[in-house]
C-alpha positions in Angstrom: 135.8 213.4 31.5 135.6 217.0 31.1 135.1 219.3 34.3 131.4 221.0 32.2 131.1 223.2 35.3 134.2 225.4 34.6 133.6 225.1 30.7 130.5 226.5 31.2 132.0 229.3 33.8 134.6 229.6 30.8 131.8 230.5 28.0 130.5 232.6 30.3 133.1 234.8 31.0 133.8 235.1 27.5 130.0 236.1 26.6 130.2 238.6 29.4 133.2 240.3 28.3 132.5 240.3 24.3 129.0 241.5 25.9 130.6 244.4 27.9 132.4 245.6 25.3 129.7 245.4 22.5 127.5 247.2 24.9 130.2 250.0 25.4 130.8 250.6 22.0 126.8 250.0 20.9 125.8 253.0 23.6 127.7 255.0 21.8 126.6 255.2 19.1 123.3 257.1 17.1 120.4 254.6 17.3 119.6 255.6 14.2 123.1 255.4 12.4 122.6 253.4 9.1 124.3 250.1 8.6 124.2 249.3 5.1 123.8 251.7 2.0 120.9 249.5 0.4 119.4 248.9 3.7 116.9 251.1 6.0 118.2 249.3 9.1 119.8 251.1 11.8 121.5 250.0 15.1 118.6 250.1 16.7 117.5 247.4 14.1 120.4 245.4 14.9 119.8 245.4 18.3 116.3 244.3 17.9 117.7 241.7 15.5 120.7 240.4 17.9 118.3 240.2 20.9 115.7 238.1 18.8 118.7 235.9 17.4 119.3 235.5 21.2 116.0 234.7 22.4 115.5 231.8 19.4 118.7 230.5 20.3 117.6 230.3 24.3 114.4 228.3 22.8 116.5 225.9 21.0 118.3 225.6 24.2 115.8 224.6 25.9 114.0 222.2 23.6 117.5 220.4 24.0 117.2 220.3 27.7 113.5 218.9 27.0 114.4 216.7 24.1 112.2 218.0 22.2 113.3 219.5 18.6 113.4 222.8 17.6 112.2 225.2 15.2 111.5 228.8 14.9 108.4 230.2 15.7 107.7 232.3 11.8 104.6 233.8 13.7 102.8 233.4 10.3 105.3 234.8 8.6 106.3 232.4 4.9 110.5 233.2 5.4 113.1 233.8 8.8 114.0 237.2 7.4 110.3 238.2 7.2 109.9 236.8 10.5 112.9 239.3 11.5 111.4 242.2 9.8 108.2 241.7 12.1 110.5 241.6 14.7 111.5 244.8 13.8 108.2 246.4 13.5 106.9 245.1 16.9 109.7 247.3 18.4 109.3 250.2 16.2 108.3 252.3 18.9 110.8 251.0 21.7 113.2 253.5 23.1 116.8 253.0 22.4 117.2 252.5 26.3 114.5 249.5 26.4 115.8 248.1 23.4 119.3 247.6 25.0 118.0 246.4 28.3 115.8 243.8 26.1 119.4 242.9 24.5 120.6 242.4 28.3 117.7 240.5 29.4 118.2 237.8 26.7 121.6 237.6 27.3 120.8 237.0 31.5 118.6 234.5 30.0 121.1 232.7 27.8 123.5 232.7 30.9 120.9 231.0 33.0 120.4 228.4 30.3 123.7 227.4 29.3 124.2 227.1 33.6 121.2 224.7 33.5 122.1 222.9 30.6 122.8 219.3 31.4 126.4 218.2 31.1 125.4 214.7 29.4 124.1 216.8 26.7 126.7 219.7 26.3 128.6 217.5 23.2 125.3 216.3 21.5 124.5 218.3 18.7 120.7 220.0 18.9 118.8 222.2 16.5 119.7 225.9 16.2 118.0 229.2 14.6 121.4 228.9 12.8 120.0 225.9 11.1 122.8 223.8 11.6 123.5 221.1 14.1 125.6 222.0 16.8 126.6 221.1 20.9 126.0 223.9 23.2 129.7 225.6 22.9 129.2 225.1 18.8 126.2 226.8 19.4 126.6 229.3 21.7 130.0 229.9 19.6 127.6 230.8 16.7 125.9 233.3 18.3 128.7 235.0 19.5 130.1 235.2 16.0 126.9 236.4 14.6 126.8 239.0 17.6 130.9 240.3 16.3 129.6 240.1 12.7 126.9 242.8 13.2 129.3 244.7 15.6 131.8 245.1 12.9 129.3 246.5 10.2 128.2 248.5 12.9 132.0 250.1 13.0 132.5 250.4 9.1 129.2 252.1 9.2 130.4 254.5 11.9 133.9 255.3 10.4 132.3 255.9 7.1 130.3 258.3 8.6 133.0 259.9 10.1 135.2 260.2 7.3 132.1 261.6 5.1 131.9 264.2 8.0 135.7 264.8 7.6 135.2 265.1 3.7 132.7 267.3 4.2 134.1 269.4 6.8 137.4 269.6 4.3 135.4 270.7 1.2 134.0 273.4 3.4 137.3 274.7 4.5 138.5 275.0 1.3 136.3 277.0 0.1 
């Protein structure tokens, strides 16, 4: 039998540092830094984004726990990336700061679940907002990789803007 206490410590302690340094690197940067060339969104969008990938996946969680199945909430909305792009206008008019302490909250309240979540049911698959079928460290794996994902456009979006800032600043010089 596996000791689910310190598997659980284990996750967390991984969450907390790939958290800590996401957060370091993520308060860095311009909220308003583009990601993607054909996309308005910004950071601040994939904050918003993260946190409410977070706060689905804490619901799944907890239908789990209950034994109840899960499914996201579209709030009316006909697709998931619609439902996202609500998402993103409900915050529209967040700070940066409240945005990142929202992204903290959710992940205090993913910690709390996965320390609630029953250790007969940490190898039983449930639903995810991933739409796949996964146990709680497939799961909370998932989110983590989804989290790294975004974090690493988030860096190719920031070096290319500093290496259009260096083209630019060497064009200048040289004339």
């Amino acid at each position: 039998m596996k000791d689910f206490p310190r598997v659980k410590r284990k996750l967390i302690v991984a969450l907390d540092e790939g958290r800590a340094a996401a957060r370091a690197y993520i308060e860095a940067l311009p909220p308003d830094l583009p990601v993607h060339a054909d996309s308005d969104w910004t950071a601040r969008d994939l904050i918003i984004h993260l946190t409410a990938l977070e706060a689905d996946m804490i619901s799944a969680m907890q239908c789990a726990i209950e034994g109840e199945p899960f499914n996201v909430n579209l709030r009316g909305q006909p697709t998931v990336p619609d439902l996202y792009e609500l998402r993103r206008r409900d915050r529209a008019d967040h700070s940066w700061d409240d945005l990142l302490r929202e992204w903290e909250r959710a992940r205090n309240q993913l910690r709390a679940v996965i320390l609630a979540f029953p250790a007969e049911l940490m190898q039983r698959p449930f639903s995810t907002p991933f739409f796949v079928d996964y146990d709680l460290l497939g799961a909370v794996g998932a989110c983590s990789a989804h989290e790294r994902h975004h974090l690493a456009e988030l860096r190719a979006a920031m070096e290319g803007r500093e290496e259009a800032t260096e083209d630019s600043e060497d064009s200048e010089s040289a004339e």
